[in-house]
N, C-alpha and C positions, 0 to 999 in steps of 0.2 A: 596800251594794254600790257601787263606786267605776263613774264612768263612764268614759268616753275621747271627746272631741272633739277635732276639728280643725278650726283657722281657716288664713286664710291667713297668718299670724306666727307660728304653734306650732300646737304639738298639747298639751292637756291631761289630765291625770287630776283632775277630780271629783267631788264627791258631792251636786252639784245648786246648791252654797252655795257653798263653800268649793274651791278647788284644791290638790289634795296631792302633783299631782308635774305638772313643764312641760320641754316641748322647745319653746325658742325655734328657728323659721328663720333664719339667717343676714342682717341687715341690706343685703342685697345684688340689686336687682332682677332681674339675671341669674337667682340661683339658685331666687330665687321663681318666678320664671314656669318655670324646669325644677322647680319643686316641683307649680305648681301644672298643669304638665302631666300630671306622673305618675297625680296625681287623678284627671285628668280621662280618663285612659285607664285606670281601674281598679285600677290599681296601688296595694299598702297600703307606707307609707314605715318607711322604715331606725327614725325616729323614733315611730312607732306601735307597731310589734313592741315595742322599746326597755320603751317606759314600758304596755305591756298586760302584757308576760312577766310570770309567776309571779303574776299576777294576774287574779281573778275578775271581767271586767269586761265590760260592758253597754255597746252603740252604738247610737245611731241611724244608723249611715251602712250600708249592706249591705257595701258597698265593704272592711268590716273585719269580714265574716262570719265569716272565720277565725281571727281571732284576738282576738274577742268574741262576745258571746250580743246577736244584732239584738234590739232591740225599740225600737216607736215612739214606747214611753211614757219615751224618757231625755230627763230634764229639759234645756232649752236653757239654755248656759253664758254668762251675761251678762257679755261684760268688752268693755275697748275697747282698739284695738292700742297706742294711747296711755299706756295704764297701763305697759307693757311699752317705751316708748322708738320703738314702731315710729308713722308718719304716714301719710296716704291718700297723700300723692306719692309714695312708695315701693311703691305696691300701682299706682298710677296707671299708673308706667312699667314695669312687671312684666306688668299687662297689652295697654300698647302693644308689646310685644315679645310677646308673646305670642299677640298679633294677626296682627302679622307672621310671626311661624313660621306659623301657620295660613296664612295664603296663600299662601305659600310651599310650604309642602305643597301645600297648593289647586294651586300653578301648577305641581309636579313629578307630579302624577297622571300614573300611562301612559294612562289613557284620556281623559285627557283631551288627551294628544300622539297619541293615534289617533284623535279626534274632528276635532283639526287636519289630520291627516292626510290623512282621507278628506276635508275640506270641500278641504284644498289639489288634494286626485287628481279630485276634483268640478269644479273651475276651470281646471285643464290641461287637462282632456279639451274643455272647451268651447271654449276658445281653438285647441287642436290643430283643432278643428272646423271652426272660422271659418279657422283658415288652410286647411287641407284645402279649402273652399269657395272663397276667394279665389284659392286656386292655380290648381284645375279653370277659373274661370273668366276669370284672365289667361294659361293657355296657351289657351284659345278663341279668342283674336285674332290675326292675323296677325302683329302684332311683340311680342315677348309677352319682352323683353329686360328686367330686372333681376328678375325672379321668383325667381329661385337666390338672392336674401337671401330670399325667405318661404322656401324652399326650407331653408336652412339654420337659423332659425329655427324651422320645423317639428320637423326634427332636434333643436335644443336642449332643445325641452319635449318630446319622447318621451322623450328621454334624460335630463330632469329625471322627468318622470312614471314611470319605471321606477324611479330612483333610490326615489322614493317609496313606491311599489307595494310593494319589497322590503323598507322599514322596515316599513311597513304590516303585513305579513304576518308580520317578526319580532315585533313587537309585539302581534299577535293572540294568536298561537301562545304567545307571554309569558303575558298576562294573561287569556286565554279560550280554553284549548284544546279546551275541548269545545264551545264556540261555533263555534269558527274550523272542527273539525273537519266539525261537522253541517251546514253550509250555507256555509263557506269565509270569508276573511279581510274580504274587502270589503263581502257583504253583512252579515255579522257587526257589522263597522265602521259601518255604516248607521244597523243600528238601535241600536248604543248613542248613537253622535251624537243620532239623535230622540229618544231618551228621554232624555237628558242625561249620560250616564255609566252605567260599568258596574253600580254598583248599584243606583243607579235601576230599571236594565231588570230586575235581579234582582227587585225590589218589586215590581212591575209584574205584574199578573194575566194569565194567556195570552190573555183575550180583549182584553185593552189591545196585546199585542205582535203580535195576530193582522192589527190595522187600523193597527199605524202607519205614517205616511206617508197614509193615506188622512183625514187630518184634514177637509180640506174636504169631502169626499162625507159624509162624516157631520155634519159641522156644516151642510149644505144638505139633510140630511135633518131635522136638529133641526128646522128650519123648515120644514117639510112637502113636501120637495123631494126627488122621487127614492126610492131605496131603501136601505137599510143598506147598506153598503158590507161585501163577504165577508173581505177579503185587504187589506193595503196594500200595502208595497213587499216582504214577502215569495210577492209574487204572481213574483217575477222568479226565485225558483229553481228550478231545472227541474224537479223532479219534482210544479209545483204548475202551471207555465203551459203543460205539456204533455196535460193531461188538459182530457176536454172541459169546456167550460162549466158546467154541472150541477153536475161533482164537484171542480171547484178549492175552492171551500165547505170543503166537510170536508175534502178535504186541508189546506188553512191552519188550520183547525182546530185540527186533529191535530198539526200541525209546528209550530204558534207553542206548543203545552201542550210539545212535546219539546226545545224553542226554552228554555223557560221552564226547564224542568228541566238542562238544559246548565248555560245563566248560574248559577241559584241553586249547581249546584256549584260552578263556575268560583270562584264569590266567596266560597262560604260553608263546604265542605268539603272543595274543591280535591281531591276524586276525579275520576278521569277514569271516565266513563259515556259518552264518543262511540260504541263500537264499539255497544254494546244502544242505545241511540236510532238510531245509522245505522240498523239493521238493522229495528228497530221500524218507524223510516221508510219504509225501501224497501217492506216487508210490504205495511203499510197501499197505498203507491203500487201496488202489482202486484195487491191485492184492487181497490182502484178502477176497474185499466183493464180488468180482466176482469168487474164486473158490466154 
């Protein structure tokens, strides 16, 4: 029974010993690294199908489950790309370029331009603040004469922070609309920031999503300080910081597990489920303010 391997210079047909049929890749570092990205996302190549067709043949890779019979026991095909004409510096700069697409990707993530987002709408407000506080407190004085440039300044970053706000929300609504939906774009935008990115937050167990932001009370609890921390920054949505004390608890609870259920669609099968989590949510909130 013939096998099918793939390196990064070809793909072969074997029989453990010997090679009975080859696809060389192309000498060309560009096309390697688009070769060996397709790999790397799962994808079986033009040259796989090619030299499997009409053929009974056996992989080790899963990746070529469809169009071989897996199994673990297919002998590993000894050769060196050298035999073939090909050298490590051609694999070398194949994966420098290939690095680079990776981060590049890496730095085109929308959530990761909604993570800057919200850290930039985090740093306006505070600065809006400071002026708002400077203002208040140079019209307190009798000659209270060049204040109309903070004045005007003030003005600029609302109308920068708006600008923001409104990307913000386009881009929630993009890539987590059942997020953005269940508890709104910004706090939304929150916690994917603390967690690192949106699927992060997906991974992320509901009792992990229930406390974040609240890092430090729980790490001053590690150290025998205090008490478990109930809620983190999802203590700020309303239907959690409006019920009494006692029952914010379980309400965060309950809303980081529906929290958690949103994200995993958002990322994973991209149904929309906000209207039965709202609804789920409100429930739970109006059982709580009536026991």
């Amino acid at each position: 029974m013939p096998y099918i391997s793939t390196t990064w210079f070809g793909v072969f047909l074997h029989d453990g010993r010997r090679i009975l049929k080859k696809k060389l890749f192309p000498k060309d570092p560009e096309k390697i690294c688009g070769i060996l990205k397709e790999i790397s996302s799962g994808k079986v190549l033009e040259e796989e199908v090619e030299l499997a067709k009409g053929e009974d043949v056996s992989t080790r890779e899963e990746r070529l489950s469809g169009i071989a019979r897996y199994s673990k026991n297919v002998p590993h095909l000894d050769i060196e790309p050298t035999d073939f004409g090909f050298d490590h510096d051609l694999l070398r700069e194949a994966l420098i370029m290939l690095s680079k697409d990776k981060v590049e990707e890496e730095l085109c993530r929308e959530d990761l331009q909604v993570i800057q987002l919200i850290k930039g709408l985090k740093e306006l407000r505070k600065i809006s603040n400071l002026l708002m506080e400077r203002i208040a407190e140079w019209k307190n004085i009798p000659a209270h004469e060049g204040v109309e440039s903070l004045e005007e300044l003030l003005k600029d970053v609302e109308k920068v922070s708006d600008g923001l706000k409104k990307r913000l929300e386009e881009k929630m609504h993009a890539i987590a609309p059942n997020l953005c939906s269940l508890i709104g774009p910004t706090l939304g935008a929150e916690l994917i920031a603390l967690a690192g990115g949106l699927e992060k937050l997906a991974k992320l167990p509901a009792s992990s999503i229930q406390i974040l932001g609240a890092e430090k009370a729980l790490f001053r609890y590690k150290q025998g300080i205090g008490t478990p921390p109930k809620h983190g920054i999802i203590f700020r949505y309303h239907l959690v910081r409006s019920l009494r004390t006692k029952k914010r608890g379980k309400m965060a609870r309950f809303l980081a597990n529906k929290i958690s259920m949103a994200v995993r669609a958002d990322v994973f099968t991209k149904k929309r489920i906000d209207d039965e989590l709202g609804r789920e949510v409100e429930e739970m909130y109006s059982s709580l303010k009536r026991d």
